[in-house]
N, C-alpha and C positions, 0 to 999 in steps of 0.2 A: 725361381732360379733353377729348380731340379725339370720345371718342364723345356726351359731352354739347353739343357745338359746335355742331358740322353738324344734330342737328335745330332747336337752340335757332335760329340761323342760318336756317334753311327755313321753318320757321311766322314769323318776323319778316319775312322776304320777302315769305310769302303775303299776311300782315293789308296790308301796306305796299301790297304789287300792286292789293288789293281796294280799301283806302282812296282809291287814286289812281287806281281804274275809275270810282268814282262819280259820275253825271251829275246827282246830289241835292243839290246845292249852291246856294247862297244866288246864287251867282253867275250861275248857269243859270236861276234861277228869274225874275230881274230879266234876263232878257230874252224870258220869255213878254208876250204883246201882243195886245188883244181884236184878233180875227179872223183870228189865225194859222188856217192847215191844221192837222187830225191829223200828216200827216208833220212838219209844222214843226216841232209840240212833240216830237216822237218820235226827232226828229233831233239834240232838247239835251236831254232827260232820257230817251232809251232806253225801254223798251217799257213801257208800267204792268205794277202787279200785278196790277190788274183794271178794267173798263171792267163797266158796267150800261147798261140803255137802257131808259128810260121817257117816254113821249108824247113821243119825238123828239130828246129829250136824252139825249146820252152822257155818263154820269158815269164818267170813269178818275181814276184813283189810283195814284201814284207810289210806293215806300216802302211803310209800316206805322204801326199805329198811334201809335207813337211819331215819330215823322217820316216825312212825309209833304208831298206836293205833291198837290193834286185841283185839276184841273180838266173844265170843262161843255164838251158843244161840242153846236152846232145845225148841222143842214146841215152837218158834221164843219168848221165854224169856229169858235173860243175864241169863248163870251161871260160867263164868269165863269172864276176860279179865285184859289186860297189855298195856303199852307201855313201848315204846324205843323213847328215845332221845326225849322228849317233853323240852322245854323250860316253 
């Protein structure tokens, strides 16, 4: 009994740690605001998975395809952004 405890116990911690790292929340997203800084956004949803740069526009992306936060920046200030699938 006690050897099935402690891992069952450890992996419940871990998912638990991870779910309540998460800067992808509905919560955080409702207070991105056109013209924030890059740090700004980066300081309420943590680092994208990936950023592109085309004629001047940085496209980053928060998440994965399934949920997901994107946002645009010019001159590294928000002038667009969206999500998908925020709780």
């Amino acid at each position: 009994m006690k050897k099935r405890l402690l891992p069952t116990l450890l992996l419940s911690l871990g998912v638990l740690a991870l779910t309540a790292c998460s800067k992808l929340t509905l919560e955080n997203y409702g207070k991105l605001k056109m013209g924030q800084k890059y740090e700004e956004v980066t300081a309420l949803l943590g680092e994208p998975a990936r950023c592109d740069e085309t004629l001047g526009v940085r496209s980053c992306t928060w998440g994965d395809e399934q949920k997901n936060v994107r946002v645009n920046f010019v001159a590294g200030q928000v002038v667009l952004f969206s999500a998908h699938q925020l709780n």
